[in-house]
C-alpha positions as a Python dict, from the first residue, in 0.01 Angstrom:
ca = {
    (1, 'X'): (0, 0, 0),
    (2, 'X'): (-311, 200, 61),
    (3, 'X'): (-644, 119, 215),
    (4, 'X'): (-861, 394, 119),
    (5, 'X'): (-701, 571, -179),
    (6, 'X'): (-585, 502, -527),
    (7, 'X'): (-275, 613, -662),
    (8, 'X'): (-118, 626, -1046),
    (9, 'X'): (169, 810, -1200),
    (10, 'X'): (187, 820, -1581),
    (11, 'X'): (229, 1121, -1854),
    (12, 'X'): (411, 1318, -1557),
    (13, 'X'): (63, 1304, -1388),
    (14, 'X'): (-6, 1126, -982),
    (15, 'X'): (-335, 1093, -998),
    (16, 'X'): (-495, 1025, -673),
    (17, 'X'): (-856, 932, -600),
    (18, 'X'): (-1041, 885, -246),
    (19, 'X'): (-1168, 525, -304),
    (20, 'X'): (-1482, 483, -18),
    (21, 'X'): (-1763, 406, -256),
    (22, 'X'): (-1927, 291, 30),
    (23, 'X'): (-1915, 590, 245),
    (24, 'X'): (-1935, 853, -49),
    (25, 'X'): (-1556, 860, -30),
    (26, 'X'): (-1647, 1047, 324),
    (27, 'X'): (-1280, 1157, 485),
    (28, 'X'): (-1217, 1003, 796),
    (29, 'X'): (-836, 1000, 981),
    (30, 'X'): (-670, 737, 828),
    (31, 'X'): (-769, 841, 488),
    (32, 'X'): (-663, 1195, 524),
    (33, 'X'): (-295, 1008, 660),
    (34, 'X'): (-280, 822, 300),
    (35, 'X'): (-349, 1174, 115),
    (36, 'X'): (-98, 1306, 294),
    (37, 'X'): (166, 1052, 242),
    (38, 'X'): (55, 1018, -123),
    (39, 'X'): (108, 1403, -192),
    (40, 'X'): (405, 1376, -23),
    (41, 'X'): (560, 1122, -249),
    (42, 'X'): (446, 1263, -573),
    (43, 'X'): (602, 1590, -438),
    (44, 'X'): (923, 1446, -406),
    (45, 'X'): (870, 1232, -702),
    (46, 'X'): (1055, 1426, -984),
    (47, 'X'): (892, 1242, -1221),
    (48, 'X'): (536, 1400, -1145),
    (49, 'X'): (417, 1737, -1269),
    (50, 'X'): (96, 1756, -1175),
    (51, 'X'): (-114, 1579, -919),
    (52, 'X'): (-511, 1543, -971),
    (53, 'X'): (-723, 1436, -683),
    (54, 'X'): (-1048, 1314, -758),
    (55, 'X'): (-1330, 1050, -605),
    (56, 'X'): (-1382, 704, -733),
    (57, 'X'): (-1742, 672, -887),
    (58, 'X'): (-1962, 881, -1008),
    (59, 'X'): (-2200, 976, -688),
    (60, 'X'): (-1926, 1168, -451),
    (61, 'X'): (-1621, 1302, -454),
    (62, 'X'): (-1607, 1313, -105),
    (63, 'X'): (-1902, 1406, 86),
    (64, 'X'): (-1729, 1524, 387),
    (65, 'X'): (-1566, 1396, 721),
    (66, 'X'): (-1620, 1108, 876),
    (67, 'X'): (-1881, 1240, 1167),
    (68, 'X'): (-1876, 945, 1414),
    (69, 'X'): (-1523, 964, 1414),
    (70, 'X'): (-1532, 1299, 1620),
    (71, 'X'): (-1908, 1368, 1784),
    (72, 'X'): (-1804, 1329, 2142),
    (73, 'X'): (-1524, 1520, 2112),
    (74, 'X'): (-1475, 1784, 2344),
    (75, 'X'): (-1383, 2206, 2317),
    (76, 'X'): (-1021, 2059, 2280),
    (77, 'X'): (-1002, 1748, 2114),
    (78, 'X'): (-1233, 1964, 1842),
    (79, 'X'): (-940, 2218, 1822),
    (80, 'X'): (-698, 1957, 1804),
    (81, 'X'): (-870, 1758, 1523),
    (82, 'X'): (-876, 2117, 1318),
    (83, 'X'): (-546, 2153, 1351),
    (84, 'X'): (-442, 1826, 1293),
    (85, 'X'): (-640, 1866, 943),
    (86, 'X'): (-474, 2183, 889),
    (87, 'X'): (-99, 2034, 936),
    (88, 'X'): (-179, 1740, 789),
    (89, 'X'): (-333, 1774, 458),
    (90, 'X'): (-549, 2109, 363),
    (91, 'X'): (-272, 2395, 442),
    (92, 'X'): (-25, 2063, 301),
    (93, 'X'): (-197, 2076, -57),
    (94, 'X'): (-175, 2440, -25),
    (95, 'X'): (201, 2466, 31),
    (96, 'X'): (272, 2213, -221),
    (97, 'X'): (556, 2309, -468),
    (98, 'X'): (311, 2086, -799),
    (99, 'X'): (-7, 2220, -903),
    (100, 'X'): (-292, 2000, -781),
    (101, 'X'): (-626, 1974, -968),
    (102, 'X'): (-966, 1873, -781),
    (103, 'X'): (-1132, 1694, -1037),
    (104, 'X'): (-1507, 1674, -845),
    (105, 'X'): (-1740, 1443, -925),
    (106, 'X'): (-2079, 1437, -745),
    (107, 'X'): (-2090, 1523, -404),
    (108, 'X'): (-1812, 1795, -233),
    (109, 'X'): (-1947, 1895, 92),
    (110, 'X'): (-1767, 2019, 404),
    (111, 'X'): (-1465, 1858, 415),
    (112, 'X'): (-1497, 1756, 54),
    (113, 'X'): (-1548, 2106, -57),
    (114, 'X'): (-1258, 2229, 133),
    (115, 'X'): (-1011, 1957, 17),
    (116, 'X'): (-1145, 2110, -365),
    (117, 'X'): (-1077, 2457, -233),
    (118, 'X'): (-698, 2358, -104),
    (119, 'X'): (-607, 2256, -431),
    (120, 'X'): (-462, 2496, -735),
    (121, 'X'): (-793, 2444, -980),
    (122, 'X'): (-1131, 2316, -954),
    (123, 'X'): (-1348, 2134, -1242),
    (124, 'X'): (-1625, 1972, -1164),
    (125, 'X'): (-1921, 1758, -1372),
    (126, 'X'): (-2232, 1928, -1444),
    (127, 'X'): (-2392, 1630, -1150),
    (128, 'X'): (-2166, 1775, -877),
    (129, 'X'): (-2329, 1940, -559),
    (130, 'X'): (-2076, 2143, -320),
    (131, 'X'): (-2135, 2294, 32),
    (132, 'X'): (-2065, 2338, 370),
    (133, 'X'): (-2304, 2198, 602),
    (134, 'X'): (-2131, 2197, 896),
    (135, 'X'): (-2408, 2457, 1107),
    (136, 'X'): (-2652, 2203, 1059),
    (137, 'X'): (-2470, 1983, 1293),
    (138, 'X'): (-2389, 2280, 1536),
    (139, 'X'): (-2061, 2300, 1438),
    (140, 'X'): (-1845, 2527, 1159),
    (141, 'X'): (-1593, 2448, 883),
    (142, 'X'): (-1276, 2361, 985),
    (143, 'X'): (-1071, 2249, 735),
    (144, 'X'): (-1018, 2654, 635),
    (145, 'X'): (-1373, 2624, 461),
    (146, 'X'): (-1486, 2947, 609),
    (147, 'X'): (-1149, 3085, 484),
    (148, 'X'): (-1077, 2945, 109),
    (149, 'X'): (-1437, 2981, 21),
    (150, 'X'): (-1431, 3403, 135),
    (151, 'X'): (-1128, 3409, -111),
    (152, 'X'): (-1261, 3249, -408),
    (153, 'X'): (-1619, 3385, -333),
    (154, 'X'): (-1653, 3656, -141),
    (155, 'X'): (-1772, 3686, 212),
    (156, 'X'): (-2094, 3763, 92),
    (157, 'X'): (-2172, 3461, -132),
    (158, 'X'): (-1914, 3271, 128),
    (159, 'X'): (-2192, 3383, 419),
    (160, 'X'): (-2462, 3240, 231),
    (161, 'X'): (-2298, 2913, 184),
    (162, 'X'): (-2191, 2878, 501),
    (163, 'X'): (-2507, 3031, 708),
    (164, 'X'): (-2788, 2813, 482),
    (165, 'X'): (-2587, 2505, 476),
    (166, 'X'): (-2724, 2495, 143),
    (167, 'X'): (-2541, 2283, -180),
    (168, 'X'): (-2473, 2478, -503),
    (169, 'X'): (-2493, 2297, -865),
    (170, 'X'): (-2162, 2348, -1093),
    (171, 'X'): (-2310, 2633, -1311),
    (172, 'X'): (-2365, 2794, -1004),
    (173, 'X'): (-1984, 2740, -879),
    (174, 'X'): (-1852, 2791, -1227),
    (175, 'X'): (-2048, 3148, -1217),
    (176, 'X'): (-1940, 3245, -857),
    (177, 'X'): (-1551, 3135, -957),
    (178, 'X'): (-1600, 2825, -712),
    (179, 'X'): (-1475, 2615, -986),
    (180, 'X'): (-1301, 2686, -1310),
    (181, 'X'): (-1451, 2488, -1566),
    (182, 'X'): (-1788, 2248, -1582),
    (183, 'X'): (-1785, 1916, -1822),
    (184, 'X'): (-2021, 1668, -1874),
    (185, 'X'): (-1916, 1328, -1636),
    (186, 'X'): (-1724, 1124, -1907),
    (187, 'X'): (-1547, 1454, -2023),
    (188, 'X'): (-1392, 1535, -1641),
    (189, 'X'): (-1122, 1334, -1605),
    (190, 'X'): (-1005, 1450, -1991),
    (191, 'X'): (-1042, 1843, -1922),
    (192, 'X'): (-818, 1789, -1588),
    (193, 'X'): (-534, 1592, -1813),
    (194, 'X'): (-555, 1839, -2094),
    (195, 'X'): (-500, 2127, -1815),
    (196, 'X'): (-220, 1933, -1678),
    (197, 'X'): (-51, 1851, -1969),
    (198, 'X'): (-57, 2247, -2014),
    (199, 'X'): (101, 2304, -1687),
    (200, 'X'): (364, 2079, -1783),
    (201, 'X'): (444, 2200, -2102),
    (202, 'X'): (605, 2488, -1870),
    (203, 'X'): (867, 2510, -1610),
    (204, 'X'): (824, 2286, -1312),
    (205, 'X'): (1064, 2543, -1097),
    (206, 'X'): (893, 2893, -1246),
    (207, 'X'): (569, 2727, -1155),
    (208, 'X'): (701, 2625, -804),
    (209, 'X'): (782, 3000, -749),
    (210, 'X'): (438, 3153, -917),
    (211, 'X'): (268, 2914, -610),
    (212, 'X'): (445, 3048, -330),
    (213, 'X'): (406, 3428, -516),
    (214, 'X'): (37, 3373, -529),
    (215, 'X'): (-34, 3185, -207),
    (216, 'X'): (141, 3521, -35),
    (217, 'X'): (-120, 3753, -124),
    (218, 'X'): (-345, 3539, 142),
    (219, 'X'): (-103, 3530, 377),
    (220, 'X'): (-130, 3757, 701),
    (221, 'X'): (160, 4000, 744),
    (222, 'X'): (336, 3923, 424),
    (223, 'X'): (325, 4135, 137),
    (224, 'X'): (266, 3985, -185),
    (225, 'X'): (449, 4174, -387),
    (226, 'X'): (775, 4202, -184),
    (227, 'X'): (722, 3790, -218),
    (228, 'X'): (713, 3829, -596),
    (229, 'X'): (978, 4017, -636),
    (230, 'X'): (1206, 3733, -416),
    (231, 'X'): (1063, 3461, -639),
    (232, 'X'): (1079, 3654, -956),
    (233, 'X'): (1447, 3651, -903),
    (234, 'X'): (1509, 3334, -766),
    (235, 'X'): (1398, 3228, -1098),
    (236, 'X'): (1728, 3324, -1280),
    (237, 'X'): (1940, 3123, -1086),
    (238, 'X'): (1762, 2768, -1224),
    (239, 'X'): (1859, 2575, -1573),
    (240, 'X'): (1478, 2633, -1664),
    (241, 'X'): (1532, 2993, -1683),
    (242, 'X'): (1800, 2942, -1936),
    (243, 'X'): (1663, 2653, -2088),
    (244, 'X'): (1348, 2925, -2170),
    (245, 'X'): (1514, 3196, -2260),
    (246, 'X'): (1793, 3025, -2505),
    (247, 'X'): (1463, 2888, -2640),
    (248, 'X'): (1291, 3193, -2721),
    (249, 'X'): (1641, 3357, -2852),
    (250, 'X'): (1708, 3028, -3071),
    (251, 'X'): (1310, 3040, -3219),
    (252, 'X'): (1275, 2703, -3045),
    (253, 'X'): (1021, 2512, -2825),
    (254, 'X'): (1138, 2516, -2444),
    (255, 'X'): (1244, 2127, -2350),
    (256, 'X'): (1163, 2147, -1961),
    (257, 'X'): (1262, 1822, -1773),
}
């Protein structure tokens, strides 16, 4: 079905994984197509929970976009290939109703970093390396790097990143809040199915309202907490909600389809 990805659903879990060994699992168009379409269908799979993305091998998650894809592209073809990213998969993963977990291993730069940064929750390997060397090739992030990064950073720390083209180890991510937890490289793929299995423990529909709550605070001309409030409520009109708090009256674990 797919060229250049991986896909498997089990334990309420779509686990996808970039699978170009041979180009570090680099991100060129038709691969960022499959992610797309694979997010898409374990979105509206109602079987899956949780979706973790992650790189096949050891050496790279994904160590960025496919260069020769785009360097004689023009002012707007560059803008166009942006926004195409944008629409396609980064602000996709973002708007995404499931949590999705980066599990990096090895290499996240530019693109690879960004696709980390669009997701819910980072863990990475204590091998991985993440940047965003885009100025070195006279051109910036734009895949929201220069945006996500500021968030989870700081525009300081963000600056550096950006302005030195420089990779950070994990400690060094786990310490600036680039990433949420470090394991060693056998351990990853276990610390991203234990989280998941936590997330799923929980409502599916309170956690598809918590996503759009939080994602508002980043959102231009919205106000967070007006958002909250909407979602907050919308919450008592779904069987969850009174599946959870019948639960908690009757002394009883929640059973959350």
């Amino acid at each position: 079905m797919y060229e250049n990805i991986l896909v498997e659903k089990r334990d309420k879990i779509a686990f996808i994984t970039i699978n170009r060994p041979a180009q570090l699992n680099a991100l060129n168009k038709a691969t960022i197509a499959e992610l797309h379409n694979a997010l898409d269908d374990a979105e509206k799979d109602a079987g899956v929970r949780v979706i973790i993305l992650t790189g096949s091998g050891e050496k790279s998650f994904v160590a960025g976009a496919d260069i020769k894809e785009f360097a004689h592209f023009s002012i707007a073809e560059g803008g166009q290939l942006a926004k195409n990213g944008h629409d396609t998969l980064f602000t996709f993963i973002e708007k995404l109703s499931k949590p999705v977990i980066a599990a990096v291993n090895g290499f996240a730069l530019g693109g690879g970093l960004e696709l980390a940064m669009a997701s819910d929750i980072r863990i990475a390997s204590n091998t991985a390396r993440m940047g965003l060397p885009e100025v070195s090739l006279g051109v910036i992030p734009g895949y929201g790097g220069t945006q996500r990064l500021t968030q989870l950073v700081g525009k300081g720390k963000a600056s550096e990143m950006v302005f030195t083209a420089g990779m950070i180890k994990a400690d060094e991510a786990l310490a600036w809040g680039l990433v949420n937890h470090v394991t060693e490289p056998g351990e990853l793929m276990a610390k991203a199915e234990e989280i998941a299995q936590k997330i799923i423990a929980n409502s599916g529909s309170a956690i598809a309202h918590a996503i759009r709550a939080i994602n508002a605070n980043f959102e231009d001309g919205v106000n967070g907490f007006d958002v909250e409030i909407e979602e907050f409520g919308k919450c008592f009109g779904t069987p969850d909600f009174k599946e959870g708090t019948e639960a908690f009256l009757e002394k009883r674990k929640a059973n959350f389809n």
